[in-house]
N, C-alpha and C positions, 0 to 999 in steps of 0.2 A: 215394311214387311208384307210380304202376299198375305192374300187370304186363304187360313187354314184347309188343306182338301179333306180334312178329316170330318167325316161325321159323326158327332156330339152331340148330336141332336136328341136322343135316346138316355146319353148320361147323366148322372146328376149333376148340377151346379153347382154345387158345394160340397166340398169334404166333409164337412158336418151331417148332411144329408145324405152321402153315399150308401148303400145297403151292407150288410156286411156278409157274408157267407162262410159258413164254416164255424169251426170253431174258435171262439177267439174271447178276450180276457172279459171279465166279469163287469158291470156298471159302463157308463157311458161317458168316463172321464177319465184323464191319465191321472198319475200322481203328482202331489201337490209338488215336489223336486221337479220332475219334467218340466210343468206351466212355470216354474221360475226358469226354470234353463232356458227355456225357449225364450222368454222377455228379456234372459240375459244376450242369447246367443243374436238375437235377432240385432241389441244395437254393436254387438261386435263385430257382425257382418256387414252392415249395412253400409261403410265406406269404402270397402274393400269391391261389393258388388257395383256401387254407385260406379265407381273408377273404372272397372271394365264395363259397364254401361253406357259409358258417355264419354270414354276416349274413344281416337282414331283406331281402326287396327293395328297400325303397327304400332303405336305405344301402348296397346292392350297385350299383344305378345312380346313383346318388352318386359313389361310387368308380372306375366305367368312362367317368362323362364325366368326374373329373379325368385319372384316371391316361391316358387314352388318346393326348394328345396327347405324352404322354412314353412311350410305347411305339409308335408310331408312327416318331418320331425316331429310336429304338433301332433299329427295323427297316432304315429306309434307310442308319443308317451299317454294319450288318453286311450288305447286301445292295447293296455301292457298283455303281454304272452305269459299263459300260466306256467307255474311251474314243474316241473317234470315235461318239459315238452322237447324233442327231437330236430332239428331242422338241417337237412341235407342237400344242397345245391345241386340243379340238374342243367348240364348243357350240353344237349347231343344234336345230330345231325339225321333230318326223317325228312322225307318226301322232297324232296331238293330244298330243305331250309334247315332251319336253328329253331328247337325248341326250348323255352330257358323257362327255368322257374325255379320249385323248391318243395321236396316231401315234407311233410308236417305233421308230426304222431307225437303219439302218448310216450314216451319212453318207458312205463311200467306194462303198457298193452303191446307197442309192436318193437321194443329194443332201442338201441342205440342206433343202431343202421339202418333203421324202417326197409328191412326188405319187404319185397310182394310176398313169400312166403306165406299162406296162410292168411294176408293179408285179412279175407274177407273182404266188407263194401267197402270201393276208392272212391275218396271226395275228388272231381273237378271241379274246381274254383276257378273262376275268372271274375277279376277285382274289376269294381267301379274305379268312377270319377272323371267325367266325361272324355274320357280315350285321351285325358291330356295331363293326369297328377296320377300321382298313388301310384303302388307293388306291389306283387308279393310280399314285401316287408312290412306296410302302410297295414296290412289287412293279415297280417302272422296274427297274431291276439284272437282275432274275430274266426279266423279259420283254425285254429289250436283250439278256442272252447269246443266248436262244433266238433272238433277229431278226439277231445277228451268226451263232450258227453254222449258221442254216439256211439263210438271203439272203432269211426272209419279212419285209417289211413289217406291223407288228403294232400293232392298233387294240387297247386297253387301256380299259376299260370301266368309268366313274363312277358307281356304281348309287347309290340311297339305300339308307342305312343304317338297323338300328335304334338307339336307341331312341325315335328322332324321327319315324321313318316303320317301319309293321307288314307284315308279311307280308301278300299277297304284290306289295309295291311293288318289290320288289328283280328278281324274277321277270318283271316287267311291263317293266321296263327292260332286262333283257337279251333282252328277247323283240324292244323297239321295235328296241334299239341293231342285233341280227342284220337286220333287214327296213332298215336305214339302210344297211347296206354296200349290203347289193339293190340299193337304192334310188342308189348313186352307181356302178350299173356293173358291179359284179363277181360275176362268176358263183359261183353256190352251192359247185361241187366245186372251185372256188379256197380257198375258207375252209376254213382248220383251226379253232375251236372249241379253246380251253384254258381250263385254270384249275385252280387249288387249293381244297382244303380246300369251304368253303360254295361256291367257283363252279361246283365238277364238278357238285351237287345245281343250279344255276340250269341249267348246260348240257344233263344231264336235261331239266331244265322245257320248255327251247329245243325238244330235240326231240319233246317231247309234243307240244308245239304245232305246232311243222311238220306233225307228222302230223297234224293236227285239222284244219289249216288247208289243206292241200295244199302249201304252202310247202316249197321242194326242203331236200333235207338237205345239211350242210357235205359237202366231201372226205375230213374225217378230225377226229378229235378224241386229241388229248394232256390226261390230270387227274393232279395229282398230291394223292395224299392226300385222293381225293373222298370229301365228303362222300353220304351214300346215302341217309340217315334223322335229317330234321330235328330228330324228337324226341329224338335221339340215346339211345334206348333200347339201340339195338344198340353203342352203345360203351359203355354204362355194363355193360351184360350182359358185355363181353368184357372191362371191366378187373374185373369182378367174377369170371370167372375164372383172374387171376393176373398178366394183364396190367400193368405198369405203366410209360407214358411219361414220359420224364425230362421234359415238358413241362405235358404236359394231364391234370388231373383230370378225370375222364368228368361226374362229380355236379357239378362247379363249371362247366363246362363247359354241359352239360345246364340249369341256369340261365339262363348267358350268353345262348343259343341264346332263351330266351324273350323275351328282351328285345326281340327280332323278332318270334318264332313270336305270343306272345300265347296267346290263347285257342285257336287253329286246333286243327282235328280231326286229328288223326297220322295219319286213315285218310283225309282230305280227298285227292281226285285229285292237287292240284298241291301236295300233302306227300307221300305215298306212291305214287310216279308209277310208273307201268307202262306201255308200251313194245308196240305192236303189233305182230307179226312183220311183216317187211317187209326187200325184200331191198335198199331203197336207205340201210340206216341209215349213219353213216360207220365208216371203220376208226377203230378205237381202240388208242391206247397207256394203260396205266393203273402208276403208280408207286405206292407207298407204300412207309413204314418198317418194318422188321420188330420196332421196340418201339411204333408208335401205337396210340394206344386207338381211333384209326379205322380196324385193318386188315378188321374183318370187314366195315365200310362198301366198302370198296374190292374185298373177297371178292363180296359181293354186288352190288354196279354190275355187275361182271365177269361174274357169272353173269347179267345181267338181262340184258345187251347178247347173251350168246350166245344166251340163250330167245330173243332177239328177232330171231335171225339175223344181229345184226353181227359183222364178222370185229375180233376185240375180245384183245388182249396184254396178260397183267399181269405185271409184275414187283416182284415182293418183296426190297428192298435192307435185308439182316441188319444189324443193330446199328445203326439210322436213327430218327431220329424223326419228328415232324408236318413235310413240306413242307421236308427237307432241303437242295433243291433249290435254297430261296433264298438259304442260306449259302455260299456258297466259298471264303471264308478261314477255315471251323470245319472242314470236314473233305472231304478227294479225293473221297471218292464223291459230293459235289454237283456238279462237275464233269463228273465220270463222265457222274451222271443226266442233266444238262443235254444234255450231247455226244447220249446215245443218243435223248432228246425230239426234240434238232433234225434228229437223220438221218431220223426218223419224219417229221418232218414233211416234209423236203427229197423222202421218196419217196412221201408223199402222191399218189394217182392213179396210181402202178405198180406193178408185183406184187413190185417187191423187200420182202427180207423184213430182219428190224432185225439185224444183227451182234452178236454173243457179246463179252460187257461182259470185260475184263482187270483 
């Protein structure tokens, strides 16, 4: 592998040591359930990672289009959809493509039919998992808490995937999907903008693009566990200083990632995206775990959004791993994190500021 062109020289070296900003949960340790999770999760993954580690490519992508649809199913029964929730398929036709996804609301706040009607704020979700697993369905659960405990109405975003479609198809799609809400009505500084893990790096992309294009910026953006650097150079640099997530291998991982990335240039614009100062970018909330091998990803976004003058919140949740947020029957603090994501969003467009986590 080349040598990282990131500079990390300024970051901390360990997750344990990272700073934390903002507000964020009380004591310096998760719960005693999580530190078991993670010693459990850590030797369930570890063969699973080793194997796409250390096969060929082509028997690594062999491997991710069988195994995927059974890790997929994994996800949705650990991340169950509360009840009373709505879900309405969307497949239209905008800017010469296919925009596909799926409305997601309260049924006792926006109906059976989730119109825009009165909507209020619209969640845009765009779901992790390195542009090569998981859906809108994978990530229903985690995007229905956030649309029950905020009262948004939330448009969930079917991008393609690799290894069937390459970069940057996936980026192109959440670019159409943002100018498709435009396009049915709703105003820019109504949309909050989310996502995990590879969607925080597309939501990036989104707003490079607005600013290229003149295209108004969302109200606010919520990432949890963004991805920053597709090469994922800078997570293989930080598990290479001691780091280790009970989930993700940086080096197996840094593969996976190709299987999209392809040939692309790590220094390519819409890979290594930089951020024009400018004083309409949105507020952001940004979460990560305090064991992911993506915490300096999410150190970084953080600090880009401030070079770039957005008013930008990170918080650091100790003993966490990748995207905690979508479990909440493995451990309180996904709860927690969800609770504090939705009040962010619920004060999207006023100067309240986010409440001290208990």
């Amino acid at each position: 592998m080349s040598t990282p062109a990131w500079d990390i020289s300024e970051l901390p070296d360990r997750a344990g040591e990272a700073p934390t900003w903002g507000p964020h949960p009380a004591g310096t340790r998760g719960s005693r359930r999580a530190r078991a999770l993670n010693g459990y999760l850590g030797r369930v993954s570890r063969p699973m990672m080793a194997a796409t580690r250390f096969n060929p490519p082509p028997v690594a992508e062999r491997m991710l289009r069988a195994t995927r649809p059974g890790v997929n199913r994994t996800l949705v029964a650990l991340s169950p959809v509360p009840a009373g929730t709505t879900v309405r398929p969307v497949v239209a036709r905008h800017r010469r493509g296919l925009v596909r996804g799926e409305w997601v609301g309260a049924t006792g706040h926006h109906g059976h039919h989730l119109t825009l009607r009165d909507a209020g704020t619209v969640l845009y979700y765009l779901h992790g998992s390195g542009y090569v697993v998981c859906s809108p369905r994978t990530h229903r659960g985690l995007v229905a808490r956030l649309a029950h405990r905020s009262g948004a109405l939330a448009f969930s975003l079917d991008y393609r995937l690799g290894p069937q479609y390459r970069w940057p198809a996936a980026g192109d799609d959440a670019i159409r999907g943002y100018h498709w809400l435009l396009a049915q009505g709703i105003d820019a500084d109504r949309i909050v903008v989310a996502g995990d893990s590879a969607g925080g790096h597309l939501a990036l992309d989104l707003l490079a693009d607005n600013q290229q294009t003149g295209t108004p910026q969302p109200g606010g953006m919520v990432l949890f566990s963004p991805l920053y650097d597709p090469s994922f150079d800078l997570a293989v640099a930080h598990q290479r200083a001691g780091i280790r997530d009970p989930l993700i291998d940086a080096v197996a991982a840094q593969r996976i990632l190709k299987f999209y990335t392809g040939n692309a240039d790590p220094d390519e614009p819409r890979m290594r995206i930089a951020l024009e100062a400018a004083d309409d970018l949105p507020r952001t909330l940004i979460q990560y775990g305090g064991l992911e091998v993506m915490g300096l990803d999410a150190i970084t976004y953080h600090r880009a959004l401030l070079a770039a003058g957005a008013d930008a919140t990170l918080q650091r949740w100790p003993d966490q791993g990748h995207v905690f947020q979508m479990f909440p029957r493995l451990t309180p603090e996904s709860g927690h994190a969800v609770t504090a994501a939705a009040h962010f969003i619920d004060t999207v467009g006023s100067p309240a500021t986010l409440p001290q986590q208990s």
